[in-house]
Jmol script that loads the backbone (N, CA, C; Angstrom):
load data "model"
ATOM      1  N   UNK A   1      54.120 -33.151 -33.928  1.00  0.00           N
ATOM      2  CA  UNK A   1      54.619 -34.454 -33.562  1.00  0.00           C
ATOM      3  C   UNK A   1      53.531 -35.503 -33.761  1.00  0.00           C
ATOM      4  N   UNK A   2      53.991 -36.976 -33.966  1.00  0.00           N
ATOM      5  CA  UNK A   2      52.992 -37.636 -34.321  1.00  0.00           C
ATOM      6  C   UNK A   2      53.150 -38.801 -33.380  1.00  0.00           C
ATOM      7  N   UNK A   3      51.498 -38.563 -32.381  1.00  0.00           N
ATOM      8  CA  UNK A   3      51.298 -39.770 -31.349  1.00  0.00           C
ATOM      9  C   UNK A   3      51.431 -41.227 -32.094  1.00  0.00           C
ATOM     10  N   UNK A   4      52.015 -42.212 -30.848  1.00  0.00           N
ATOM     11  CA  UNK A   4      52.049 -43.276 -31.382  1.00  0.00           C
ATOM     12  C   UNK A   4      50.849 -44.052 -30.939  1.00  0.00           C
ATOM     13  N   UNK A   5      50.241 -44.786 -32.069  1.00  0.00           N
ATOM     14  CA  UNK A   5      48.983 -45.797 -31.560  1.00  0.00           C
ATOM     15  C   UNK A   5      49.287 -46.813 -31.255  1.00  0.00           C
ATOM     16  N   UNK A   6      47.993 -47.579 -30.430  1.00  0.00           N
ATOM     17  CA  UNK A   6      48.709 -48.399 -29.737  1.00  0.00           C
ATOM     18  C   UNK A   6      49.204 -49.782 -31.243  1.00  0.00           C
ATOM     19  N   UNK A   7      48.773 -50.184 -32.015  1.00  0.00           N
ATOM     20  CA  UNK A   7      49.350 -50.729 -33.286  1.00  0.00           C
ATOM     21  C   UNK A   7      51.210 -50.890 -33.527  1.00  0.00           C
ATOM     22  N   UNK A   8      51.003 -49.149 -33.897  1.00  0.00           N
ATOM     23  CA  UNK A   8      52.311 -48.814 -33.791  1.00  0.00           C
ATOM     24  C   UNK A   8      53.292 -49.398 -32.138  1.00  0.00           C
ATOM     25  N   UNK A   9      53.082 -49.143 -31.660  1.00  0.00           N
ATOM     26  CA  UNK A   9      53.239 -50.007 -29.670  1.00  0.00           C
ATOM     27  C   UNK A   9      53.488 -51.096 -30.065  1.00  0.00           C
ATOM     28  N   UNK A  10      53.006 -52.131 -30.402  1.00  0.00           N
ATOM     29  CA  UNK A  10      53.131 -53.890 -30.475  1.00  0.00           C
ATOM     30  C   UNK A  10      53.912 -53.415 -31.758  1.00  0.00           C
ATOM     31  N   UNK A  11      53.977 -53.365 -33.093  1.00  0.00           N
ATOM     32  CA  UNK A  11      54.880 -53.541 -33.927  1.00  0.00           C
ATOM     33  C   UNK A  11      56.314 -53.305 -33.453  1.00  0.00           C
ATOM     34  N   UNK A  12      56.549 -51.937 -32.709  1.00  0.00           N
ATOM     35  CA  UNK A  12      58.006 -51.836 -32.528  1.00  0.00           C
ATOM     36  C   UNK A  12      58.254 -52.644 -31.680  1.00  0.00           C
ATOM     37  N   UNK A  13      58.109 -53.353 -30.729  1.00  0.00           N
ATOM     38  CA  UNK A  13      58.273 -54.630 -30.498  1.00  0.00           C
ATOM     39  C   UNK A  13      59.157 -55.303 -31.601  1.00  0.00           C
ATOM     40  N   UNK A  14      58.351 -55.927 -32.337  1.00  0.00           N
ATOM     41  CA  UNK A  14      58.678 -56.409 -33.187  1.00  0.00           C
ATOM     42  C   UNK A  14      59.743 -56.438 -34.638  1.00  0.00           C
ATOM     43  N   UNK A  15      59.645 -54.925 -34.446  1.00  0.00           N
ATOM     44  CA  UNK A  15      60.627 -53.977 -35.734  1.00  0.00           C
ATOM     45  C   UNK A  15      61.853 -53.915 -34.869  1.00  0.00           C
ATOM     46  N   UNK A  16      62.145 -53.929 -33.132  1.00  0.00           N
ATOM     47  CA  UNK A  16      63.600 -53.865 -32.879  1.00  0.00           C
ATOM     48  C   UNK A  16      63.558 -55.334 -32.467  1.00  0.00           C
ATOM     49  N   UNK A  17      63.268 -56.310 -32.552  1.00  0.00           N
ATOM     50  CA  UNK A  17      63.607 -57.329 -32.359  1.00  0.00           C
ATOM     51  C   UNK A  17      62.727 -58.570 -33.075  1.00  0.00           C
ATOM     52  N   UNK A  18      63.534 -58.064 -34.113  1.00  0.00           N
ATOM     53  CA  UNK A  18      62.072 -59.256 -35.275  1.00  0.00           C
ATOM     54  C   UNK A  18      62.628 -60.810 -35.299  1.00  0.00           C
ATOM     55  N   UNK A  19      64.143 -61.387 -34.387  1.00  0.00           N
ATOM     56  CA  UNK A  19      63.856 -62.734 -34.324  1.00  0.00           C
ATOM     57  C   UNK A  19      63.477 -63.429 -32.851  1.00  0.00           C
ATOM     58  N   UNK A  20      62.703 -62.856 -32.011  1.00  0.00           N
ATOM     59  CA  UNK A  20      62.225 -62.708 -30.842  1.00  0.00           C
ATOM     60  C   UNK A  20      61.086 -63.150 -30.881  1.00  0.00           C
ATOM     61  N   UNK A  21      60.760 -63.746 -30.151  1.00  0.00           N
ATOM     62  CA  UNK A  21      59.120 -64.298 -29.635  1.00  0.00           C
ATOM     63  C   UNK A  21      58.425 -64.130 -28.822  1.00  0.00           C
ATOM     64  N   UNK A  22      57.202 -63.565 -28.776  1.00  0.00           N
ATOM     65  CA  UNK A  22      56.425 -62.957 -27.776  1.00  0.00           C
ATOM     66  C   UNK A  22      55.254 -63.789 -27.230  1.00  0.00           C
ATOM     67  N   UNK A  23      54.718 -63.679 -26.473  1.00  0.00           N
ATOM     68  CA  UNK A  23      53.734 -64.161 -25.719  1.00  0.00           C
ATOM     69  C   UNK A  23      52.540 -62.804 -25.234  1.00  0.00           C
ATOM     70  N   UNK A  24      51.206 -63.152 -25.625  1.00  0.00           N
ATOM     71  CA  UNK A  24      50.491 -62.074 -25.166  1.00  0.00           C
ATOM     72  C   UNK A  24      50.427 -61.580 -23.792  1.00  0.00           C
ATOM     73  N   UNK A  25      51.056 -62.173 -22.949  1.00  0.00           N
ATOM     74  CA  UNK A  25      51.248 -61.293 -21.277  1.00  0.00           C
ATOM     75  C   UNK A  25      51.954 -60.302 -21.175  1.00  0.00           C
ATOM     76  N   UNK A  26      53.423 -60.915 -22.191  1.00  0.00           N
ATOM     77  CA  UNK A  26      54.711 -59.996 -22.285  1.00  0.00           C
ATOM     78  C   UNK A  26      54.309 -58.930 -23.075  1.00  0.00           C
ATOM     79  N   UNK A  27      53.857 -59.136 -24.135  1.00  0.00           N
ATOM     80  CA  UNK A  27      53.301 -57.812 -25.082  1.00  0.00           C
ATOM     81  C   UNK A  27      52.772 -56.822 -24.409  1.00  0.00           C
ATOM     82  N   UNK A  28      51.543 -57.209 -23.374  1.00  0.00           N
ATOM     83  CA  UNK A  28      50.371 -56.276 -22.664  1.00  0.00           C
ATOM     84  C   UNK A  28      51.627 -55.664 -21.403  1.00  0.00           C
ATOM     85  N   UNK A  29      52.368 -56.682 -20.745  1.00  0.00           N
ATOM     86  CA  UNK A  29      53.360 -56.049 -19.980  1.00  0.00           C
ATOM     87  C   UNK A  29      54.386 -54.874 -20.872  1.00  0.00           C
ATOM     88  N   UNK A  30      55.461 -54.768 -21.724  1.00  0.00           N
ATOM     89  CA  UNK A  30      55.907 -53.947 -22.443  1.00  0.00           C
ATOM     90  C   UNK A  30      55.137 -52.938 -23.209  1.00  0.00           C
ATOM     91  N   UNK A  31      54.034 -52.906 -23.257  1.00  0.00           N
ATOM     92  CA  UNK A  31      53.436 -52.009 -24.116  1.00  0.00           C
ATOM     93  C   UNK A  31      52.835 -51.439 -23.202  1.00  0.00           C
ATOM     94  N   UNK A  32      52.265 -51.572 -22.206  1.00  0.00           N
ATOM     95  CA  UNK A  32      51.316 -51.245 -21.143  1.00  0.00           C
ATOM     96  C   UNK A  32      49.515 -51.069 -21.560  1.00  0.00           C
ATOM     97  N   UNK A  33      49.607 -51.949 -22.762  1.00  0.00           N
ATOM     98  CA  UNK A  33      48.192 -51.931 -22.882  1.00  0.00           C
ATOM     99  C   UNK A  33      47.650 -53.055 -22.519  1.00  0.00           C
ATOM    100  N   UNK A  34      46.019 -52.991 -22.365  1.00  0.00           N
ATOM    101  CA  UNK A  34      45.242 -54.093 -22.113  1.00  0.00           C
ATOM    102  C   UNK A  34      45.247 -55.360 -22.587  1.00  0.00           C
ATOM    103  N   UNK A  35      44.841 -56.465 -22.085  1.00  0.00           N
ATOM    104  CA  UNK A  35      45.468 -57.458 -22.684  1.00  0.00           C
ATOM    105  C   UNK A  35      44.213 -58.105 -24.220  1.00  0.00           C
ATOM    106  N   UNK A  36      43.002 -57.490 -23.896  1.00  0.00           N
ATOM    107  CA  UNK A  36      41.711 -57.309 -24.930  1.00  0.00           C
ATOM    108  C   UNK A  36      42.546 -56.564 -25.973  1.00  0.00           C
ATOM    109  N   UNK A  37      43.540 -55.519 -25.672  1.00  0.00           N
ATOM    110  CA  UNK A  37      43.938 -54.204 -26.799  1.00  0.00           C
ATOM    111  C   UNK A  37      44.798 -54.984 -27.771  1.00  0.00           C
ATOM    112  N   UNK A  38      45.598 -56.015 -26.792  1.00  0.00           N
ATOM    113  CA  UNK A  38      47.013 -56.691 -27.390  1.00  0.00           C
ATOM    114  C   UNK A  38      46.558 -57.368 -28.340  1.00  0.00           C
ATOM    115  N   UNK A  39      45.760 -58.822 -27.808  1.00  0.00           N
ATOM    116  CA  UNK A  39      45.032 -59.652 -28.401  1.00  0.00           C
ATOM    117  C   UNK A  39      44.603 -59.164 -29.918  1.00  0.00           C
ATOM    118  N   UNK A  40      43.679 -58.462 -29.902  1.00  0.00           N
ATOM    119  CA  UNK A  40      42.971 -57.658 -31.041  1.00  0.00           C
ATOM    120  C   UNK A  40      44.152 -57.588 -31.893  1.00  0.00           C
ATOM    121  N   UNK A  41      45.177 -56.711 -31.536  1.00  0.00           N
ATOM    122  CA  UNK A  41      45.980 -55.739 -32.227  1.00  0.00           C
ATOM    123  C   UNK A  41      46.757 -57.020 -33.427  1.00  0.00           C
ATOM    124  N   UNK A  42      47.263 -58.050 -32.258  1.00  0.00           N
ATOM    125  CA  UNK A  42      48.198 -58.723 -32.935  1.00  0.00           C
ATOM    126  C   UNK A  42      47.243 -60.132 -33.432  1.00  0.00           C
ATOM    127  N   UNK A  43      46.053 -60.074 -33.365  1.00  0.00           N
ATOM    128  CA  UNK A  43      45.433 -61.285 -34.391  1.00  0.00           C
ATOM    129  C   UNK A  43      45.230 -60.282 -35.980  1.00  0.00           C
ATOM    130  N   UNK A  44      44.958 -59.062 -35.790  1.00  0.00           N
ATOM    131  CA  UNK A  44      44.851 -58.112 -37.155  1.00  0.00           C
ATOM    132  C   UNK A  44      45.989 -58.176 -37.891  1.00  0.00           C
ATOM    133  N   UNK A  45      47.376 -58.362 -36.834  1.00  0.00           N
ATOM    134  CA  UNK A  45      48.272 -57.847 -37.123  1.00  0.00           C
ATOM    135  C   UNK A  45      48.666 -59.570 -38.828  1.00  0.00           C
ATOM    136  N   UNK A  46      48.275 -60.699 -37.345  1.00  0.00           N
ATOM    137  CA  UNK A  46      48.897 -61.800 -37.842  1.00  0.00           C
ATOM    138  C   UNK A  46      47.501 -62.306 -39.584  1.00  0.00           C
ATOM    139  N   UNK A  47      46.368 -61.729 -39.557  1.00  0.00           N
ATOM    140  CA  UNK A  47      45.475 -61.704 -40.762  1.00  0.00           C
ATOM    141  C   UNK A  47      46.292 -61.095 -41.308  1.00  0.00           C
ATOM    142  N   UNK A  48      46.886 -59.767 -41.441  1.00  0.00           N
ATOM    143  CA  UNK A  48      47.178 -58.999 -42.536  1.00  0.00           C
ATOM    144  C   UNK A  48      49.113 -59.519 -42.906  1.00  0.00           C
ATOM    145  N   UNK A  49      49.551 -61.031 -42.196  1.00  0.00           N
ATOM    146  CA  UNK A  49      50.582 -61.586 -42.713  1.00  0.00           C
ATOM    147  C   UNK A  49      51.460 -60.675 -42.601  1.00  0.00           C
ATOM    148  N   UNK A  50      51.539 -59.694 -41.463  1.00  0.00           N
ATOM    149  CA  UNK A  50      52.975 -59.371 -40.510  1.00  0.00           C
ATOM    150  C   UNK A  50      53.838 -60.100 -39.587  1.00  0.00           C
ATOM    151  N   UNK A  51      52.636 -60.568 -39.100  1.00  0.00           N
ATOM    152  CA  UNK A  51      53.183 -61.444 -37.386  1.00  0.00           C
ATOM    153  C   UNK A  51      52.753 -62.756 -37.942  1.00  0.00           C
ATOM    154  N   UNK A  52      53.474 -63.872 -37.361  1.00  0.00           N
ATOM    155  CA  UNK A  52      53.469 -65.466 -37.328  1.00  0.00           C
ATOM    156  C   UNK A  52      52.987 -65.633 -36.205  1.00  0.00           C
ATOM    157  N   UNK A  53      52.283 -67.069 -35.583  1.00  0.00           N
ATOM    158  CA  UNK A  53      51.833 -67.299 -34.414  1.00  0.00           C
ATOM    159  C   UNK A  53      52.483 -68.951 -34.375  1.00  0.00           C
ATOM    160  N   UNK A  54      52.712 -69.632 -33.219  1.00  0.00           N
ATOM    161  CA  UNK A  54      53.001 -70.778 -32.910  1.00  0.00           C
ATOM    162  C   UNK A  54      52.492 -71.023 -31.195  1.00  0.00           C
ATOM    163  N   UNK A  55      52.106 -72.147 -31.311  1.00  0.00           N
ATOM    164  CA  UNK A  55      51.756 -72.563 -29.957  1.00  0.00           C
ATOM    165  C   UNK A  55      52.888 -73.620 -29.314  1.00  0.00           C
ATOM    166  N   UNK A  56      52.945 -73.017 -28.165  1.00  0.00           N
ATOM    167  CA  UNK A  56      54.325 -73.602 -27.564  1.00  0.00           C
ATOM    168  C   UNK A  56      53.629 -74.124 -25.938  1.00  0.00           C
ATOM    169  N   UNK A  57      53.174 -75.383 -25.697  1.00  0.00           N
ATOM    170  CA  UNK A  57      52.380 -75.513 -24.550  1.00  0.00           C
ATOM    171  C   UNK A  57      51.031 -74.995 -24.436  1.00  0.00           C
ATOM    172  N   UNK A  58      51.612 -74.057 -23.350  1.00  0.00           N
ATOM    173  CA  UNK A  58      49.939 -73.632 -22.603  1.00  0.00           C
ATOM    174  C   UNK A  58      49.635 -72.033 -23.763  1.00  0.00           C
ATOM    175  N   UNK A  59      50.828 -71.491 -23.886  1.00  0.00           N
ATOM    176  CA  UNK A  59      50.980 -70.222 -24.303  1.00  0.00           C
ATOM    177  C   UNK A  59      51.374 -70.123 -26.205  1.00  0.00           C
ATOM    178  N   UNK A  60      50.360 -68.734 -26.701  1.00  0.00           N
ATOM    179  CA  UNK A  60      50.682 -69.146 -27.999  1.00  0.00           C
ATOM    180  C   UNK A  60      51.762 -67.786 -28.392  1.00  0.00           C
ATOM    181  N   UNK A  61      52.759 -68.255 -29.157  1.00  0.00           N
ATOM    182  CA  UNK A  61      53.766 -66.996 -29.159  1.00  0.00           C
ATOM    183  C   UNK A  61      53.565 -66.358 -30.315  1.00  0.00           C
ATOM    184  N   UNK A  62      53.853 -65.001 -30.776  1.00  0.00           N
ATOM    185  CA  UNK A  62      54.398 -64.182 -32.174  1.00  0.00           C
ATOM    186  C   UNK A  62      55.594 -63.813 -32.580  1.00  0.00           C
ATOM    187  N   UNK A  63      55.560 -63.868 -33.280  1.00  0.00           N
ATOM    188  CA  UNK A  63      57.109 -63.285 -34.014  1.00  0.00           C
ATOM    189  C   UNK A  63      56.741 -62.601 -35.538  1.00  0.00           C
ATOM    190  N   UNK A  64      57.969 -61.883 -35.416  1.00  0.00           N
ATOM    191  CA  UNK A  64      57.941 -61.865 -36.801  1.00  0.00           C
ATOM    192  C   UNK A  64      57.844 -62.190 -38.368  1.00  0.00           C
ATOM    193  N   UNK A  65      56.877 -62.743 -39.151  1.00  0.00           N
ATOM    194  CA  UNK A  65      56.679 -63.325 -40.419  1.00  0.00           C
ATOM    195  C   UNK A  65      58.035 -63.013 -41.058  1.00  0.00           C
ATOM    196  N   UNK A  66      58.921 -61.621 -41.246  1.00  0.00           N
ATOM    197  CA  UNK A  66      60.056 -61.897 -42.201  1.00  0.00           C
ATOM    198  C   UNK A  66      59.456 -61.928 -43.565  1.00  0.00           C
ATOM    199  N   UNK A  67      58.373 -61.719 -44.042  1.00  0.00           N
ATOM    200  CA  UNK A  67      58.180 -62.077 -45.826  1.00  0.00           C
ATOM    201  C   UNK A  67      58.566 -59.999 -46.013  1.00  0.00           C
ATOM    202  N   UNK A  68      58.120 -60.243 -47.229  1.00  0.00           N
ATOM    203  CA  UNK A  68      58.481 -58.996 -47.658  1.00  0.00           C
ATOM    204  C   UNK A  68      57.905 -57.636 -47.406  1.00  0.00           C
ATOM    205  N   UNK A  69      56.551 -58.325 -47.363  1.00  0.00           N
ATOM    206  CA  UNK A  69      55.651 -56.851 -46.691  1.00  0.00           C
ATOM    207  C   UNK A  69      56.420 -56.781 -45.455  1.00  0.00           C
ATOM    208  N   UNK A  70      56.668 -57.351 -44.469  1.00  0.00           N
ATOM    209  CA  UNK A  70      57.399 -57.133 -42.935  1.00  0.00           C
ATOM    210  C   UNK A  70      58.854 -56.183 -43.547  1.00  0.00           C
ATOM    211  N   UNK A  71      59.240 -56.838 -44.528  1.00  0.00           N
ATOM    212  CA  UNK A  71      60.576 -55.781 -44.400  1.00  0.00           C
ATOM    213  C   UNK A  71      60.441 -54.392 -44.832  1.00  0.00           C
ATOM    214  N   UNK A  72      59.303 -54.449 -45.942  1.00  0.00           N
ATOM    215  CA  UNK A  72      58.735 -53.059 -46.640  1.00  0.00           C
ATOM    216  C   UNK A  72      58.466 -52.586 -45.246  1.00  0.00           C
ATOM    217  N   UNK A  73      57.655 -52.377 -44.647  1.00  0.00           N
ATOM    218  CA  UNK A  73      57.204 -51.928 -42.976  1.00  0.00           C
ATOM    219  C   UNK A  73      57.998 -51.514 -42.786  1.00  0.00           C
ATOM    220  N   UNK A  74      59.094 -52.777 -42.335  1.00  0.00           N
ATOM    221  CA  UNK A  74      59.963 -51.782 -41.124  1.00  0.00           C
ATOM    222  C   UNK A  74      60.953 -50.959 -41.626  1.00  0.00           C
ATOM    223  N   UNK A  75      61.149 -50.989 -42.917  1.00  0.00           N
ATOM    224  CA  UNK A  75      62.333 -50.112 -43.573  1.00  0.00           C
ATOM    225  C   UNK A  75      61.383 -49.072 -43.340  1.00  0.00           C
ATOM    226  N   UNK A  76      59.737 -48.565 -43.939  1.00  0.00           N
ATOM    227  CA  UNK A  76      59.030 -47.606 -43.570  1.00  0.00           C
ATOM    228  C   UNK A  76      59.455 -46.950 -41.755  1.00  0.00           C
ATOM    229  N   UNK A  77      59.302 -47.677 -41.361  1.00  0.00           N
ATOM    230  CA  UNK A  77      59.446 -47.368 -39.676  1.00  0.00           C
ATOM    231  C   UNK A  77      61.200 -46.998 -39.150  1.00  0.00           C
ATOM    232  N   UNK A  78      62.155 -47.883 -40.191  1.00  0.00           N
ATOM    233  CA  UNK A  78      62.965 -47.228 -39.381  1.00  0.00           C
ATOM    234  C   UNK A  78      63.452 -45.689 -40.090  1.00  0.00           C
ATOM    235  N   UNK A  79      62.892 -45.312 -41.040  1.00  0.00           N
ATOM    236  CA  UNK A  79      63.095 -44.041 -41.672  1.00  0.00           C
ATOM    237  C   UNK A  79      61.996 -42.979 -40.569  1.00  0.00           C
ATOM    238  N   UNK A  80      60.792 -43.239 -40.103  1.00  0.00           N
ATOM    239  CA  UNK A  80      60.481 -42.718 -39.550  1.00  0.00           C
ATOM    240  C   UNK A  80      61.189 -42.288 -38.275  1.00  0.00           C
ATOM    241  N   UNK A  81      61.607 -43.104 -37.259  1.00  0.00           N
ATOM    242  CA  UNK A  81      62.661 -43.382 -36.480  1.00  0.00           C
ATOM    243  C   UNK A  81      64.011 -42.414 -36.862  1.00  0.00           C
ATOM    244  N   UNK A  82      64.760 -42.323 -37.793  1.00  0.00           N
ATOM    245  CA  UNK A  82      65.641 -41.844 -38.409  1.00  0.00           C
ATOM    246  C   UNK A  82      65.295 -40.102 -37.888  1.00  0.00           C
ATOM    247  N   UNK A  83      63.783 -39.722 -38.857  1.00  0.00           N
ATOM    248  CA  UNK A  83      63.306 -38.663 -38.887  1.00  0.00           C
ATOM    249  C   UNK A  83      62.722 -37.969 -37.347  1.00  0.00           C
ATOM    250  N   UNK A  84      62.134 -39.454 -36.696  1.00  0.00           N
ATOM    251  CA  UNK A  84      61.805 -39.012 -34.867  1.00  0.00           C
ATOM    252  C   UNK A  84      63.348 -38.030 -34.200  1.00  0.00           C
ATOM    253  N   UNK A  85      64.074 -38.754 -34.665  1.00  0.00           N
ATOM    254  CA  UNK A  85      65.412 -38.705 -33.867  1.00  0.00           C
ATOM    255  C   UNK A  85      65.578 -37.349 -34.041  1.00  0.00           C
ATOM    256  N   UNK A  86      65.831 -36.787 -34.635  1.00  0.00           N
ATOM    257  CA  UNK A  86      66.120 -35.586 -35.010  1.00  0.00           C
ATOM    258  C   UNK A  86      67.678 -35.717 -35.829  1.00  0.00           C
ATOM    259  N   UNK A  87      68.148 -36.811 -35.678  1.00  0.00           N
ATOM    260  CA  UNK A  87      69.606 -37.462 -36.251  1.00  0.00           C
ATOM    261  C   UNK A  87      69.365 -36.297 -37.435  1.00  0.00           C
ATOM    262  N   UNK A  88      68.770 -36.382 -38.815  1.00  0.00           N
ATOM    263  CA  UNK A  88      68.530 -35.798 -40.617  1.00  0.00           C
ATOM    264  C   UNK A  88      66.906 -34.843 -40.315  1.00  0.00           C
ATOM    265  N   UNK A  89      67.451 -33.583 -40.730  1.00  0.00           N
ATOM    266  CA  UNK A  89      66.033 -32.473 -40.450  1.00  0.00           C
ATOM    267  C   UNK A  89      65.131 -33.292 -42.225  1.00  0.00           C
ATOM    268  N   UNK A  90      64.197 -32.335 -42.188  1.00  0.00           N
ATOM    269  CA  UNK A  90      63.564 -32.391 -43.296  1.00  0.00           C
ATOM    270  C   UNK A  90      64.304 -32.103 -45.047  1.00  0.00           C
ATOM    271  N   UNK A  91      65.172 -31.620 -44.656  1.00  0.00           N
ATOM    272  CA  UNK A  91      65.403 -30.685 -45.680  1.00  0.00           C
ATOM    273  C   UNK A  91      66.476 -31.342 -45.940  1.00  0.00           C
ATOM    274  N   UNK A  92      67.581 -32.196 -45.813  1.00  0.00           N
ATOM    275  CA  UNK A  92      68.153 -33.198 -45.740  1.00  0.00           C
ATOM    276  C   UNK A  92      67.983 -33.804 -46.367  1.00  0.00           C
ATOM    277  N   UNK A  93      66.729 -34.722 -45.874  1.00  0.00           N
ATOM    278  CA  UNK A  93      66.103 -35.955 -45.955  1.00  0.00           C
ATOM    279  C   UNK A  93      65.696 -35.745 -47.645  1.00  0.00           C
ATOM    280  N   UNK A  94      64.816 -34.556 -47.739  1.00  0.00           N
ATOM    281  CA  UNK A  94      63.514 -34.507 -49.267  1.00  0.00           C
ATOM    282  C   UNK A  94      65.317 -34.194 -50.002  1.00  0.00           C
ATOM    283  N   UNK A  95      65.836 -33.669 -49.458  1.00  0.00           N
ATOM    284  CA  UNK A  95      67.405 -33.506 -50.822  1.00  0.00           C
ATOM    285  C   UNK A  95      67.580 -34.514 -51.424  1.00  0.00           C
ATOM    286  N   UNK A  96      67.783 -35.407 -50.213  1.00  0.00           N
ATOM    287  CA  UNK A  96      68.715 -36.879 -49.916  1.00  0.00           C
ATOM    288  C   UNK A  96      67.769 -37.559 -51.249  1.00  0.00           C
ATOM    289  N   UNK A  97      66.209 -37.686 -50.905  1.00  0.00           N
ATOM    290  CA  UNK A  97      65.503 -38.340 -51.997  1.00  0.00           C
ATOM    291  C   UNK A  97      65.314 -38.303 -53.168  1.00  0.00           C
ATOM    292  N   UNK A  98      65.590 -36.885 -53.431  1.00  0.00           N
ATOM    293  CA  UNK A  98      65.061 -35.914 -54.792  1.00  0.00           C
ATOM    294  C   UNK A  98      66.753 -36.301 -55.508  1.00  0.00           C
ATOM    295  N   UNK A  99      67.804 -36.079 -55.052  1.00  0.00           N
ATOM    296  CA  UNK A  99      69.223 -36.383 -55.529  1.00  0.00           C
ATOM    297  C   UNK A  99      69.317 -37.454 -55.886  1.00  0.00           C
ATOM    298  N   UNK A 100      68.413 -38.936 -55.079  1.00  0.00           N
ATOM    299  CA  UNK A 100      68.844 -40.003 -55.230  1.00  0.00           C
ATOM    300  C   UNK A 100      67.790 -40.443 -56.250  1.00  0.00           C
ATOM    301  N   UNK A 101      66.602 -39.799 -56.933  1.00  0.00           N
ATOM    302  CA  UNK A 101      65.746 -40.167 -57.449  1.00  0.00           C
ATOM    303  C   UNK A 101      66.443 -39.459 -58.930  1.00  0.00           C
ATOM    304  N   UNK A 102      67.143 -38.646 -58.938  1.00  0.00           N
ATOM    305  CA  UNK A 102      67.504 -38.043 -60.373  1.00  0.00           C
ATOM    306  C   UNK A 102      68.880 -39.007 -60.650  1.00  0.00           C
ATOM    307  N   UNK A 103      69.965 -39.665 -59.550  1.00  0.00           N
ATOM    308  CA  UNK A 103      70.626 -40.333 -60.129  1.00  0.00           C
ATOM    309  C   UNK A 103      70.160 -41.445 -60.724  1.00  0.00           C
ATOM    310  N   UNK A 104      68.956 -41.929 -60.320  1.00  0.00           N
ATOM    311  CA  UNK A 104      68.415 -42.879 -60.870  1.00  0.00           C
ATOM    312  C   UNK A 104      67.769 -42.524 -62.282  1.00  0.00           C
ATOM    313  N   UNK A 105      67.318 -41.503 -62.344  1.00  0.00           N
ATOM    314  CA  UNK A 105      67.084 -41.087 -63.832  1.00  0.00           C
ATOM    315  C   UNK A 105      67.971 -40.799 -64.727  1.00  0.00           C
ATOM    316  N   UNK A 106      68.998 -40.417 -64.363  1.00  0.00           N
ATOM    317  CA  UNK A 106      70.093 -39.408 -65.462  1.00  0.00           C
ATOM    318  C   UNK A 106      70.572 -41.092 -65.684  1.00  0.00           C
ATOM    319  N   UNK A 107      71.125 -41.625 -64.707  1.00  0.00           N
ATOM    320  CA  UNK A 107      71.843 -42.996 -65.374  1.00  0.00           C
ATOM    321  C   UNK A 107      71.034 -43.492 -66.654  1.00  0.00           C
ATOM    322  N   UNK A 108      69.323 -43.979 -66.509  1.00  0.00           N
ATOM    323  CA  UNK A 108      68.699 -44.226 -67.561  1.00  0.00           C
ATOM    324  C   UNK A 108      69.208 -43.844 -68.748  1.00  0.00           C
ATOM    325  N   UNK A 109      68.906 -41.669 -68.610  1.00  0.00           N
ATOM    326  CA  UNK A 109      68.805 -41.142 -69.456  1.00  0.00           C
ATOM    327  C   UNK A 109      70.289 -40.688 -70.518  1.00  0.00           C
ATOM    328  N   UNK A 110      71.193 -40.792 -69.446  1.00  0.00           N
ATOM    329  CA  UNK A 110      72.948 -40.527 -69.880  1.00  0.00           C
ATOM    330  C   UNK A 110      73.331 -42.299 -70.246  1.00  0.00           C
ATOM    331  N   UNK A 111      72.590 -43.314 -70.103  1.00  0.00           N
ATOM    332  CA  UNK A 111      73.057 -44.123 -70.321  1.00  0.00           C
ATOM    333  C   UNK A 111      74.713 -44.386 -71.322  1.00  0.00           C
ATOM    334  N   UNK A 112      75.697 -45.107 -71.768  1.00  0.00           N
ATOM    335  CA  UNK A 112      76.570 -44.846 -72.669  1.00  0.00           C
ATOM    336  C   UNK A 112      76.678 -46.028 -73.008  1.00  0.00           C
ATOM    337  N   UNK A 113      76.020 -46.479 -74.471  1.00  0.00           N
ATOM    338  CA  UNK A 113      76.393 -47.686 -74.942  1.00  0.00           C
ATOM    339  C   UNK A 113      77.403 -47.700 -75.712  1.00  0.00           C
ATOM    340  N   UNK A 114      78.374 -48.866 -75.566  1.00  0.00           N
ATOM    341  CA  UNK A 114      79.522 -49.135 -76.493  1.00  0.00           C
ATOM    342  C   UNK A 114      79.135 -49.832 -78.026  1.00  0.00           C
TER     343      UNK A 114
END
end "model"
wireframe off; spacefill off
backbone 0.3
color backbone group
C-alpha cells in the first residue's frame, strides 16, 4: 500500500474540490498538519503553477489554477483513486490499457482509404 504524503494531503483538497477556495487555517485544520507544513507545501505547490493564490482582506486564499498541468494531475490522481478503491484489480486495469493502446494502433495501421 502506498502512504499518503503530506503534499499528496493538501492536493486532494484540491483534486475533490478544484472550484473551492482555501485559506491556510482551513488547509492545516482538514489536513491535520502544521500550519509551517501547509504554508511550505502550498507556496511549492503555487511555484510549480498548480495552485493560484488571491488575497481577500486579512487572509490570502488558494484554489485551483485549472491550466493543464492541474488537469494532467488530477486525471493522474483520480486513476490512482480508481485503483485505491479496489472498484478495477490490476489486471483489469494493464488489459484495459494494453487493449486501448492497440486500438489506437490497429486504427493507424488498418486504416481504409477510399
Amino acid at each position: 500500500m502506498i502512504t499518503k504524503n503530506n503534499t499528496l494531503k493538501v492536493m486532494e483538497l484540491f483534486f475533490k474540490n478544484p472550484e473551492r477556495k482555501f485559506h491556510l487555517r482551513e488547509l492545516e485544520r482538514l489536513t491535520g498538519l502544521s500550519m509551517p507544513g501547509v504554508r511550505k507545501i502550498v507556496l511549492k505547490l503555487e511555484k510549480e503553477d498548480l495552485l493560484c493564490s488571491e488575497r481577500a482582506k486579512m487572509v490570502k486564499n488558494f484554489y485551483a489554477s485549472r491550466n493543464e498541468k492541474f488537469i494532467q494531475v488530477k486525471r493522474a490522481y483520480n486513476l490512482y483513486s480508481v485503483f485505491e478503491s479496489g472498484f478495477l484489480n490490476f489486471s483489469f486495469l494493464s488489459f484495459f490499457l494494453i487493449s486501448s493502446q492497440f486500438a489506437n494502433i490497429s486504427s493507424l495501421l488498418f486504416k481504409v482509404i477510399p
